[in-house]
Structures are given as structure tokens and as C-alpha cells.
matplotlib code that plots the C-alpha trace (Angstrom):
import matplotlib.pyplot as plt

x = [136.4, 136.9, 134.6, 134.1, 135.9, 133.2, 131.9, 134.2, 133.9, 132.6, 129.4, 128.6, 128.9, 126.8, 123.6, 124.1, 123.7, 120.6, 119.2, 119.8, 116.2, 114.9, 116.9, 115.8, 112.2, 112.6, 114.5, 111.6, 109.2, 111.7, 111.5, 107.9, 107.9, 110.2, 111.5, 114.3, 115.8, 115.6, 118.0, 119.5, 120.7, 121.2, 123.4, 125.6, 126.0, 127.2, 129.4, 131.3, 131.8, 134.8, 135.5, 136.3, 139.6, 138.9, 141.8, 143.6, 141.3, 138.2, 134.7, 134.3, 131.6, 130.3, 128.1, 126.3, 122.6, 120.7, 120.3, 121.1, 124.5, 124.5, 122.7, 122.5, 121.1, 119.3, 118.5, 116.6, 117.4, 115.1, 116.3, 116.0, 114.5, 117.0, 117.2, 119.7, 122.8, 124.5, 121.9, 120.4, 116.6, 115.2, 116.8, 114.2, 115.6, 113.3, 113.1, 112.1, 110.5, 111.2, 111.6, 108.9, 105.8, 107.3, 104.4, 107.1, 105.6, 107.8, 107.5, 107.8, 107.8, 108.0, 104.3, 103.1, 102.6, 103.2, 102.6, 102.6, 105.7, 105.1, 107.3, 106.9, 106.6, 108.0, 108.6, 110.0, 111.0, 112.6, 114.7, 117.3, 113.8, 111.5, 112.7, 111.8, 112.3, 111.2, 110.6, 110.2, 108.2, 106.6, 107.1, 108.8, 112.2, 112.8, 115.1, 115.4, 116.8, 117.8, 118.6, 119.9, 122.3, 125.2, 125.1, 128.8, 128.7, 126.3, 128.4, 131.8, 130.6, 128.7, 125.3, 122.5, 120.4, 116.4, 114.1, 110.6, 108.1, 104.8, 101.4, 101.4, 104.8, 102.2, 99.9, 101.5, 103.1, 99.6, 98.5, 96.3, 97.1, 96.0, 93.0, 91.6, 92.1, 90.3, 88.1, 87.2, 86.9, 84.4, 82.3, 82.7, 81.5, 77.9]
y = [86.2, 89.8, 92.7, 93.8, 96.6, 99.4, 98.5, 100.9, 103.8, 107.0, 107.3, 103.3, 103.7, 106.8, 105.2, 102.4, 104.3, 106.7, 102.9, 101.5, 102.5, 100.7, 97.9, 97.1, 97.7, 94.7, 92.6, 92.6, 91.6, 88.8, 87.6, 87.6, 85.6, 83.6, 83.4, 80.6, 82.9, 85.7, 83.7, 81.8, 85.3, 86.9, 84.1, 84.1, 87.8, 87.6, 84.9, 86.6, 89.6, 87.8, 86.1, 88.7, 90.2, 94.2, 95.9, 99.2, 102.1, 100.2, 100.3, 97.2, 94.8, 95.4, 98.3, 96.1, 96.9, 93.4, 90.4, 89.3, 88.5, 90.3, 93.8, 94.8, 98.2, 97.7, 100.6, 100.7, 97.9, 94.6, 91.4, 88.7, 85.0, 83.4, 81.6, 82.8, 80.8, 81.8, 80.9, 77.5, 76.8, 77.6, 81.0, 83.5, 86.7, 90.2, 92.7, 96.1, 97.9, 101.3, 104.6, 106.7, 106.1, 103.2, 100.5, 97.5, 94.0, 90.9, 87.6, 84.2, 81.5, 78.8, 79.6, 81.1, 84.7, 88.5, 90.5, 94.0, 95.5, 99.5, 101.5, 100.2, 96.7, 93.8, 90.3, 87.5, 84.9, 81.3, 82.7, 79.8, 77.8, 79.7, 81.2, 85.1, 88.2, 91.8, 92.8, 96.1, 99.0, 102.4, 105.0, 106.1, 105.5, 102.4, 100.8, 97.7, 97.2, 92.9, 91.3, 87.9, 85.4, 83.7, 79.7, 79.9, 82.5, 80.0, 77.4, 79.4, 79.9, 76.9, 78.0, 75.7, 76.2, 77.6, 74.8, 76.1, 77.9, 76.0, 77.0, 75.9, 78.2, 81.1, 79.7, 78.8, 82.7, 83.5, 81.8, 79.5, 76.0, 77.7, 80.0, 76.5, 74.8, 77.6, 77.2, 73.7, 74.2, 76.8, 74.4, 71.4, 73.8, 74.9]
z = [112.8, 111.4, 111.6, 107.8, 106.4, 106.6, 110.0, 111.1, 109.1, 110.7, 108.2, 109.0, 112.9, 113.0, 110.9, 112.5, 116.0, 114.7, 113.5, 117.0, 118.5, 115.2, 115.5, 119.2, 117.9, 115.2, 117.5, 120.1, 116.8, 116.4, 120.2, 119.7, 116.0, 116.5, 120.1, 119.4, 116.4, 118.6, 121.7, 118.8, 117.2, 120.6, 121.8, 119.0, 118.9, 122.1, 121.9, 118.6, 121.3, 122.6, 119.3, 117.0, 116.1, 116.3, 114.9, 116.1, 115.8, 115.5, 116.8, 119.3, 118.0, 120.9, 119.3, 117.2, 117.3, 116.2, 116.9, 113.0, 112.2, 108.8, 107.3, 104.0, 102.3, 99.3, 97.4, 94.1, 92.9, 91.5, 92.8, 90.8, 91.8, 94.3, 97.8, 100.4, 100.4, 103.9, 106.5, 107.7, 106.7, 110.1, 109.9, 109.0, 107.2, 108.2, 105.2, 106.0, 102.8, 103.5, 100.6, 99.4, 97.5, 95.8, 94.6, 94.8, 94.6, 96.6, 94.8, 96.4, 93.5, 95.3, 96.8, 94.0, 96.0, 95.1, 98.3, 98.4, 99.4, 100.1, 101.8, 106.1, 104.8, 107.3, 105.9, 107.9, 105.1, 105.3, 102.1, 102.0, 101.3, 99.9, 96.0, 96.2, 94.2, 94.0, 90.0, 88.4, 90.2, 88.7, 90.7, 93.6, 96.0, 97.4, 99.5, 102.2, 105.1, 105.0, 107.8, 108.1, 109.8, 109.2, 109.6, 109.4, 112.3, 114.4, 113.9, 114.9, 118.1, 118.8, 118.9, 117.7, 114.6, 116.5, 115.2, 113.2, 115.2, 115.0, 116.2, 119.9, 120.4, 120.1, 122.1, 124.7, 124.0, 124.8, 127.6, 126.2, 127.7, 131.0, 129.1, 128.1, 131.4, 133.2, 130.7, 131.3, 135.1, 135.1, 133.2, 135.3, 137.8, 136.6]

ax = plt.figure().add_subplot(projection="3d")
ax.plot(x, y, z, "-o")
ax.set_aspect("equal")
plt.show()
């Protein structure tokens, strides 16, 4: 594995260090989501640590801020209707609407939904499942911030794909399980 070309470039390493306190802020979102992404992304991000070829005069990977193998800016642009090709289903990509007054609307065909996508917008999507897009907008700035991961980068360092959260990862997240049982003694006793 290589580092891309720009990951090194003075302009790159510095937004990518004033984006740091932001990226640990969505990470922890992700831990509490979708806590086998989050160890799944966190695992292999270590693992490609010692993996990856860093050539002379470049910034160790080391310095990577998030757990999600790949970023990509996305500025002012309308994407049209397509599902992800690099990740694996269970991989949820996090898309962070930012820009200024922008009334952009995000479309997922494949559910029949066009959510509103204004500038501090978050959106977890399965998008090598579901079909999505974002269409023309009126008025403002906009750009995203789209994070995702790599299957082939899972698979390089042997880290297994997370499996779907369902509803009782959340509960249990919560307490619940031992909510209920409390629950059920108090009213055996009265």
C-alpha cells in the first residue's frame, strides 16, 4: 500500500490537522452508530500503519485523523444517482453537508427519500446499497466532507467486514437488558 500523492502536500497536512478535532468528534458519532464500523475502521487504520510504504520526505500515516480509510471534498458539485463501488455493504459512508446557506436536497432512490441536506447535515448511508444523489440547489455554497472505507484496504490487512447494526446493539448500548430486569424485580416485589 501507498499513501496518495497529495497526502503529503503542505496545504493537505495542514487542513487535515485544523480538521483533526472534527474528525475525532465524528469518529466518536461512529463508535456510538455503529460500534463494529468504528473498531472495524479503527483496526484497520492501525494495521495499514505498519503496512504502508511512506516515501522520503513524507508525512507518516501515522497522522491520519479518522477512522475511514478514504476522504473526499466535494464542493459545488450535483452528484448524480450511483451506489459506491469501493466499500462492502455493511460499510456505512458519513457525509457531512457543510457550506453556506445552500438549500441542497440528498436523494435516496432506492427508498424513495429526499432529505434535507443544509449546511451541518450528517448522513450515515449504506451507499454501496442504497442508490443516492444530491440534484440541483438554488442558492448558496456547498460543499461535503465524504467519508468512506476501502473493502480492498480491510481485506489487505485482514480485518473483517462489521456486520449490520440492529436494534438490540443500541439497547444493549443503553442499558436496557439490565433497565428491564430491574424492572421486572421491582414488580415481583410489590
Amino acid at each position: 500500500m501507498v499513501t496518495s500523492a497529495s497526502y503529503s502536500n503542505k496545504q493537505v497536512q495542514h487542513w487535515l490537522d485544523v480538521m483533526s478535532s472534527s474528525e475525532c468528534f465524528w469518529n466518536g458519532i461512529t463508535a456510538v452508530i455503529a460500534p463494529e464500523l468504528f473498531e472495524a475502521g479503527s483496526t484497520a487504520i492501525s494495521d495499514v500503519y505498519g503496512k504502508t510504504r511512506t516515501p522520503p520526505k513524507s508525512v507518516p500515516v501515522s497522522e491520519w485523523p479518522s477512522i475511514f480509510s478514504g476522504l473526499e471534498v466535494i464542493v459545488n458539485r450535483t452528484t448524480l444517482p450511483h451506489r459506491d463501488r469501493g466499500g462492502a455493504p455493511s460499510h456505512y459512508d458519513l457525509l457531512v453537508s457543510l457550506g453556506v446557506g445552500h438549500d441542497a436536497t440528498f436523494s435516496i432512490q432506492d427508498l424513495r427519500a429526499d432529505l434535507d441536506y443544509s449546511p451541518g447535515t450528517m448522513c450515515f448511508i449504506c451507499g454501496k446499497v442504497l442508490e443516492h444523489s444530491v440534484g440541483p440547489w438554488e442558492n448558496g455554497e456547498r460543499f461535503v466532507l465524504a467519508h468512506f472505507m476501502k473493502d480492498k484496504v480491510h481485506d489487505r490487512v485482514g480485518v473483517a467486514r462489521p456486520a449490520f447494526p440492529v436494534q438490540a446493539d443500541f439497547l444493549h448500548l443503553l442499558g436496557s437488558e439490565e433497565m428491564r430486569r430491574k424492572g421486572k424485580n421491582r414488580s415481583r416485589r410489590m
